[in-house]
KOLLOLO-72733 format. One record per residue: residue in three letters; x, y, z of N, C-alpha, C in turn. Coordinates in steps of 0.2 Angstrom, whole numbers, padded with zeros to 4 digits, always signed. Atoms other than C-alpha are relative to their C-alpha. Layout:
BEGIN
alaXYZXYZXYZ;...
This chain:
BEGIN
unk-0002+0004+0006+0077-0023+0362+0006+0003-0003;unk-0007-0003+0004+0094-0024+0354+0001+0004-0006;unk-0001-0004+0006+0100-0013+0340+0004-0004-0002;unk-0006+0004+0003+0112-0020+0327+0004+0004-0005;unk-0003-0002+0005+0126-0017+0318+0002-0004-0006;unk+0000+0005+0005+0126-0023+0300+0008+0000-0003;unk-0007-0001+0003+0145-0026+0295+0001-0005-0006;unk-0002+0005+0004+0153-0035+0282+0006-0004-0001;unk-0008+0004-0003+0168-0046+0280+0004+0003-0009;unk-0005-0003+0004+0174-0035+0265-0008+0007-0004;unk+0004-0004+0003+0166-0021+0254-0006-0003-0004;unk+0003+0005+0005+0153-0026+0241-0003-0005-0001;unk+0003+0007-0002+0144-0040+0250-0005-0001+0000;unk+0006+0000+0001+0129-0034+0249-0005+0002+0007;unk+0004-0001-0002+0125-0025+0264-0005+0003+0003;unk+0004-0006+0001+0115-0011+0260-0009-0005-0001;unk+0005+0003+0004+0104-0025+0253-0005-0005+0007;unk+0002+0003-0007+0103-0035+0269-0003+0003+0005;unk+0004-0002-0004+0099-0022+0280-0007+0001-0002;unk+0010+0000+0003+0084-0018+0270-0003-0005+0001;unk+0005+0005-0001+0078-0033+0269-0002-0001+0008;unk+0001+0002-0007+0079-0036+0289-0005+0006+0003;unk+0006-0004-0002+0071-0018+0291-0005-0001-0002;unk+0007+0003+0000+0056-0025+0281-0002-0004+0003;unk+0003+0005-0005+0055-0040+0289-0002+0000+0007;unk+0003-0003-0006+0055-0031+0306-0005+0004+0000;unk+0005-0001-0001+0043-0020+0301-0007-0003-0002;unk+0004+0005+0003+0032-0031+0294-0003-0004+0007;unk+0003+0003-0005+0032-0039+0311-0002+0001+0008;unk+0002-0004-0005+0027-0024+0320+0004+0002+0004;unk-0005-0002-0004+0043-0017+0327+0001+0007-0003;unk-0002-0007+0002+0047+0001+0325+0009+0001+0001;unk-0010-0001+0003+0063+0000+0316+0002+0005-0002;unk-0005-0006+0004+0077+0014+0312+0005-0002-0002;unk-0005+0001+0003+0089+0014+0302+0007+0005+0001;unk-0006-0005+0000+0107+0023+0300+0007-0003-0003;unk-0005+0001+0003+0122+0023+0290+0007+0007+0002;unk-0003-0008-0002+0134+0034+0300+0006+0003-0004;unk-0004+0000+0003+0147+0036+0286-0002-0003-0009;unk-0001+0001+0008+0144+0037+0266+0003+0002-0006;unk-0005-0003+0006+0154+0039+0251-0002-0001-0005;unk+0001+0001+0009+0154+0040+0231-0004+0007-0004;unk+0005-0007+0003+0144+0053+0220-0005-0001+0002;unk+0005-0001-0003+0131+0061+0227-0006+0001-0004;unk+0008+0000+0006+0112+0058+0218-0001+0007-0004;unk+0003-0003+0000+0105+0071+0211-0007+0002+0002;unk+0004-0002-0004+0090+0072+0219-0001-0004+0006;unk-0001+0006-0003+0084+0063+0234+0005+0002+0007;unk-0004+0001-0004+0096+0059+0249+0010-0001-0004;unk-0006-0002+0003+0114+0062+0244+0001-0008-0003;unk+0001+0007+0001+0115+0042+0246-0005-0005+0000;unk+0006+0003+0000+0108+0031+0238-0001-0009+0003;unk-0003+0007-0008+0113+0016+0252-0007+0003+0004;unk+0006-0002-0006+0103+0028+0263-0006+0000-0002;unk+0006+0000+0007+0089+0030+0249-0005-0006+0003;unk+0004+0008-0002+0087+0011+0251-0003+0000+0007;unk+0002+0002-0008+0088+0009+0271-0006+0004+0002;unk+0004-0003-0002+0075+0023+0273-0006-0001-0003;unk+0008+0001+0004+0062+0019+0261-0001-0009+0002;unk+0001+0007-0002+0065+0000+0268-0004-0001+0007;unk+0001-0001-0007+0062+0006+0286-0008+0003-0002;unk+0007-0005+0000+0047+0019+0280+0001+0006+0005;unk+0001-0005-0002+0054+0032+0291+0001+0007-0004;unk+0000-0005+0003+0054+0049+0288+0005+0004+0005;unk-0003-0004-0002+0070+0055+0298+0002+0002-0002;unk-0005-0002+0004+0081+0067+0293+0005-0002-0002;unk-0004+0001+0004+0095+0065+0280+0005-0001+0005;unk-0007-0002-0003+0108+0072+0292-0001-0004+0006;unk+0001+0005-0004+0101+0060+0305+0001-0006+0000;unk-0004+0008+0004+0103+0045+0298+0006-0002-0003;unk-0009+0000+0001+0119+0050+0289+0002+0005+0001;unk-0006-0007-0003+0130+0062+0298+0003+0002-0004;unk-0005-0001+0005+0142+0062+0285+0000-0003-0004;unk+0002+0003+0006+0143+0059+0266+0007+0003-0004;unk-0007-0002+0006+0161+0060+0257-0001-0001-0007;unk-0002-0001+0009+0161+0064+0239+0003-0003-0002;unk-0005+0007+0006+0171+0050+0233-0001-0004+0002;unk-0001+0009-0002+0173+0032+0234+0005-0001+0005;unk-0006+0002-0004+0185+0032+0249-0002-0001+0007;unk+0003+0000-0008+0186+0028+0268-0001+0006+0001;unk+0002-0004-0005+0182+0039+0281+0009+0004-0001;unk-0006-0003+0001+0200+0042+0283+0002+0002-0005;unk-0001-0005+0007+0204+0045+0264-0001+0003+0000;unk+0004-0004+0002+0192+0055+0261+0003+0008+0007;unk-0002-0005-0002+0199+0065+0278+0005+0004-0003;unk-0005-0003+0005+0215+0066+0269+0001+0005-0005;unk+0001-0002+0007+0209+0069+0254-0003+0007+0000;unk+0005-0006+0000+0197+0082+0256+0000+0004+0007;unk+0000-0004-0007+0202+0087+0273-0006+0001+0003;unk+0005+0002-0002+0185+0084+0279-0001-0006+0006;unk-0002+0005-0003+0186+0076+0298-0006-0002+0001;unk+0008+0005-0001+0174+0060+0301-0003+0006+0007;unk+0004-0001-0004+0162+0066+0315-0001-0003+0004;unk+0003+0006-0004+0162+0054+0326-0005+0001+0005;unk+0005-0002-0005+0154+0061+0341-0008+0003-0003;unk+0007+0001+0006+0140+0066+0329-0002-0005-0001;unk+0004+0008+0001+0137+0048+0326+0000+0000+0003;unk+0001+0002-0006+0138+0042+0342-0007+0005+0003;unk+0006-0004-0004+0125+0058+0347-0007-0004-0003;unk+0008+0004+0002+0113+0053+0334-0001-0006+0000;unk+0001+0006-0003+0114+0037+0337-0007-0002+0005;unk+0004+0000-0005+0107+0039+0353-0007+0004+0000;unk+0004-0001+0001+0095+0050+0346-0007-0001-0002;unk+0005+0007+0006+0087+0037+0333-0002-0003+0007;unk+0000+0006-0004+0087+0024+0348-0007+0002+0005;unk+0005-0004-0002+0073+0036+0355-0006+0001-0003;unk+0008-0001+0003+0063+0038+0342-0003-0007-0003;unk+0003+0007+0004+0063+0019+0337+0003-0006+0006;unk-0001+0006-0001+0062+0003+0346+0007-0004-0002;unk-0007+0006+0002+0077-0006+0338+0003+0006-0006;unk-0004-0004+0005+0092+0004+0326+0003-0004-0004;unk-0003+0007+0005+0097-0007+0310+0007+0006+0000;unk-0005-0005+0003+0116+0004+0308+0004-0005-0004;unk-0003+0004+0005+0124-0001+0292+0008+0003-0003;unk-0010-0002+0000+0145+0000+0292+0001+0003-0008;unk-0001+0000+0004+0154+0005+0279+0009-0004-0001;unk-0002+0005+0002+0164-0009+0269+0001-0006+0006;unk-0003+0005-0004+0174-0021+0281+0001+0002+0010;unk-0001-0002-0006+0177-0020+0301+0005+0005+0000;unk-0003-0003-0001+0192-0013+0300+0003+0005-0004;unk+0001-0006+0003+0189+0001+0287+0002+0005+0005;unk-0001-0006-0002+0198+0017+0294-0004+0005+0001;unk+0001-0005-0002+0190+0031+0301+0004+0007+0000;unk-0007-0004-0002+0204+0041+0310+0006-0006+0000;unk-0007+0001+0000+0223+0035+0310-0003-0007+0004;unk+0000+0005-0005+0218+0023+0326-0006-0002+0002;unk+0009+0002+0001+0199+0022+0324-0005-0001-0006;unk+0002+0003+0008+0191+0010+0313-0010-0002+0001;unk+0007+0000-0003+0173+0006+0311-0001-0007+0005;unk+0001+0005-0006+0176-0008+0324+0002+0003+0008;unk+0001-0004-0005+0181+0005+0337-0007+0002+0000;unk+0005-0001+0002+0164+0012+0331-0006-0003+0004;unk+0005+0007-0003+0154-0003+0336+0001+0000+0007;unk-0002+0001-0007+0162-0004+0351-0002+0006+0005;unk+0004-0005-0003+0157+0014+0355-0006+0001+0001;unk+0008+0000+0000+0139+0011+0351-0003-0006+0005;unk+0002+0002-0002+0140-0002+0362-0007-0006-0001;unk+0006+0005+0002+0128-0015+0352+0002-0007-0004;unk-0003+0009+0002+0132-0033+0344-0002+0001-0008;unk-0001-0001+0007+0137-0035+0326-0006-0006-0004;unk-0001+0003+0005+0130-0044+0311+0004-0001-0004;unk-0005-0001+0003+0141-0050+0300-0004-0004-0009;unk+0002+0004+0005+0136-0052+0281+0006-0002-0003;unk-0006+0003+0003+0148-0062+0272-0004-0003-0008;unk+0005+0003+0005+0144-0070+0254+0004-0004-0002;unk-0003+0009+0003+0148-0088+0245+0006+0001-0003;unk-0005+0000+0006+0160-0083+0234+0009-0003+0004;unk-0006+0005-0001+0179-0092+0236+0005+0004+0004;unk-0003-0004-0003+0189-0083+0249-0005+0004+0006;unk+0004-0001-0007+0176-0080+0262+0000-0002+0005;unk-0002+0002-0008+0181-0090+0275+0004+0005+0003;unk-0004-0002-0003+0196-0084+0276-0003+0008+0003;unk+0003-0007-0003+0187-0066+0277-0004+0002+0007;unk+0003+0000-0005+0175-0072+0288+0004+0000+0006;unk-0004+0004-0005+0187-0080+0301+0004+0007+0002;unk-0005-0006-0005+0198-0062+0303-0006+0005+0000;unk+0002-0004-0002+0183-0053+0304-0002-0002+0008;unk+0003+0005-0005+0175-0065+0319+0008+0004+0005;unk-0006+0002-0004+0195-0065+0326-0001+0008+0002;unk-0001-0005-0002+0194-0045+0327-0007+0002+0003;unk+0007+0001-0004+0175-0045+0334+0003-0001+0006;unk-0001+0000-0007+0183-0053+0350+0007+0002-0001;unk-0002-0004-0003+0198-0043+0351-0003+0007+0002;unk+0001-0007+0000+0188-0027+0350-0007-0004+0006;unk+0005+0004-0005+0176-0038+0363-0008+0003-0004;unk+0005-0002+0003+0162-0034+0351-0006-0008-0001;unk+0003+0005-0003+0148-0047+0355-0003-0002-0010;unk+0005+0002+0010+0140-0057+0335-0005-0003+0002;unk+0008+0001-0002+0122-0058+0334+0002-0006-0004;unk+0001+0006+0002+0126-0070+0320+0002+0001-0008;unk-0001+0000+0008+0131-0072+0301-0006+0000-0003;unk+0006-0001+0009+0121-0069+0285+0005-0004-0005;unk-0004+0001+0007+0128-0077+0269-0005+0003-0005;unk+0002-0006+0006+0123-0066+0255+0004-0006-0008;unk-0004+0005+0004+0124-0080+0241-0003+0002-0008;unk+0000-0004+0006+0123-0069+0226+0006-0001-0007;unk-0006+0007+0005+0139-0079+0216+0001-0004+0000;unk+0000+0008+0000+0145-0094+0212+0006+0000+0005;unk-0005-0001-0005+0157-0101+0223-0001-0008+0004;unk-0003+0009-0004+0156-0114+0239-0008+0001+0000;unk+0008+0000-0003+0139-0122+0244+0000+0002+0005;unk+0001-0003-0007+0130-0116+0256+0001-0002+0006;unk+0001+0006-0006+0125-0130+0267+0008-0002+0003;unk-0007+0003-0002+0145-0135+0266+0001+0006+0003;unk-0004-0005-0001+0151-0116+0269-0004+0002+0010;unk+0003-0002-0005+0138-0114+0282+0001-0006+0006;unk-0004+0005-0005+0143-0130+0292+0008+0002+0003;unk-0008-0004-0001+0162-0124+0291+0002+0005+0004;unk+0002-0010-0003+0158-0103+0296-0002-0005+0007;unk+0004+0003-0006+0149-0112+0311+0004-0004+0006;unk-0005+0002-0003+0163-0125+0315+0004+0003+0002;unk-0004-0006-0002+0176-0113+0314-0001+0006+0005;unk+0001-0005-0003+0169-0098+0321-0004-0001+0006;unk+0002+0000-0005+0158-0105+0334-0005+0007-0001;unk+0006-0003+0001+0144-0092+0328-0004-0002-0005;unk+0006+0003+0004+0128-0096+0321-0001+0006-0007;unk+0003-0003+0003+0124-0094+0306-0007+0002-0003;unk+0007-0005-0002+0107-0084+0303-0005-0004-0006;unk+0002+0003+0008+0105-0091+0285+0000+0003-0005;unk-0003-0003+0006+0108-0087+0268-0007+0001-0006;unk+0004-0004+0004+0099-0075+0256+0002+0001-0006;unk+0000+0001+0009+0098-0078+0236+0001+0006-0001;unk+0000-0005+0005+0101-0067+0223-0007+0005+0001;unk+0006-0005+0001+0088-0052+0224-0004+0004-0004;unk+0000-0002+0007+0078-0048+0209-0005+0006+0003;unk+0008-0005-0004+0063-0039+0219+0004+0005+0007;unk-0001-0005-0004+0065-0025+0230-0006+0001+0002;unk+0007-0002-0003+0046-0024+0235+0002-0003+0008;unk-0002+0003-0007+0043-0025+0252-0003-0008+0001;unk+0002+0008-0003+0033-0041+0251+0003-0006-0004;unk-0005+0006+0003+0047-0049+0240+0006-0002+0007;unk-0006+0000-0004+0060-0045+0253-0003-0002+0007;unk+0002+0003-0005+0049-0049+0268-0002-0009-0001;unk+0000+0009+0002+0044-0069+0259+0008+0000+0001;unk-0006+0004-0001+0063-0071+0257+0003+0001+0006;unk-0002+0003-0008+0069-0066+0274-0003-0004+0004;unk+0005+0004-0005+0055-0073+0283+0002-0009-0002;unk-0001+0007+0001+0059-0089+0273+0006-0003-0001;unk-0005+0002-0001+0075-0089+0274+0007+0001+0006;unk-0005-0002-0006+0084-0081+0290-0005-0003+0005;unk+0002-0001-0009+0080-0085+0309+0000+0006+0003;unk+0002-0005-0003+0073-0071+0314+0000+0000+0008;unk+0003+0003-0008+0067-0078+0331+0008+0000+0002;unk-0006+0001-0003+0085-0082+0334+0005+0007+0000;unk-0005-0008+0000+0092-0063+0329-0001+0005+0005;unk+0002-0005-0006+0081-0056+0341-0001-0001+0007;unk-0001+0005-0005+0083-0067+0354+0005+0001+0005;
């Protein structure tokens, strides 16, 4: 069974949210799902998981990996991967991601890995997290959301997927503002990019597992993600 990676077509788009919800609705459907965020930034919680990105995916999933497992590294600021090198002299980890990765993929049936902000977020100088993907060797998600300016997002994300020959399981729209309609945005994303869109997920007031399993269940193709 494939693993995925959850990307987005800019920061902000709500994919912390996405992933959870897919890790419920997977386990929901009997699948021994893991999670992972190989890179996170901002201030770290006080208590808890340093991130609370990770906080989410892991109490979504119900496992009880370790911290350091699930997120290899955790930058104290709000910056890329590379910033944050700069910044704080602290180098990304790559090969540590990549090891646990393979770790996770051992102890679960299928890996949800959740990016950080856009594909082509920096890393290192010449590796972004579409190199990333491409070293994990698994196919993308891509969440996008309605708002005015998302094709154009969509469309250079899709365009750098197949340069980096990174295979797309499928869009998400995350329709959490006002903006374009769905139905028209999702005809368009479709014509254009020749990927399928998965289906689009409301505004989210609930964060229960059995709020978040009725709304994916009722509103993605599931069957077609895992297919």
């Amino acid at each position: 069974m494939n693993s995925f990676f959850i990307t987005g077509t800019d920061t902000d788009v709500g994919k912390t949210y996405v992933t959870a919800g897919l890790a419920v609705t997977l386990r929901k459907m009997g699948i021994n799902v893991g999670v992972m965020k190989p890179f996170a930034a901002g201030t770290a919680q006080r208590n808890g998981f340093k991130s609370e990105d990770v906080e989410i995916l892991s109490n979504a999933a119900k496992v009880d990996d370790p911290e350091s497992l699930v997120n290899p590294q955790f930058f104290p600021i709000p910056a890329s991967p590379y910033t944050a090198y700069k910044k704080l002299k602290i180098k990304p980890k790559v090969s540590t991601v990549l090891t646990n990765f393979k770790k996770l993929s051992k102890l679960h049936d299928l890996i949800l890995v959740e990016g950080m902000g856009g594909l082509m977020t920096p890393i290192l100088k010449n590796y972004s997290i579409a190199s990333l993907i491409k070293d994990m060797n698994i196919p993308t998600v891509i969440v996008t959301s309605s708002r005015i300016g998302t094709v154009n997002h969509t469309l250079m994300t899709c365009i750098m997927c197949k340069k980096y020959k990174i295979p797309i399981k499928g869009i998400i729209i995350n329709n959490f503002e006002d903006g374009y309609s769905v139905p028209q945005l999702k005809k368009d994303l479709e014509d254009l990019t020749g990927v399928k869109v998965l289906g689009s997920i409301p505004f989210i007031k609930n964060m229960s597992d059995a709020s978040l399993n009725r709304i994916f269940k009722k509103n993605l193709d599931m069957n077609r993600l895992l297919k």
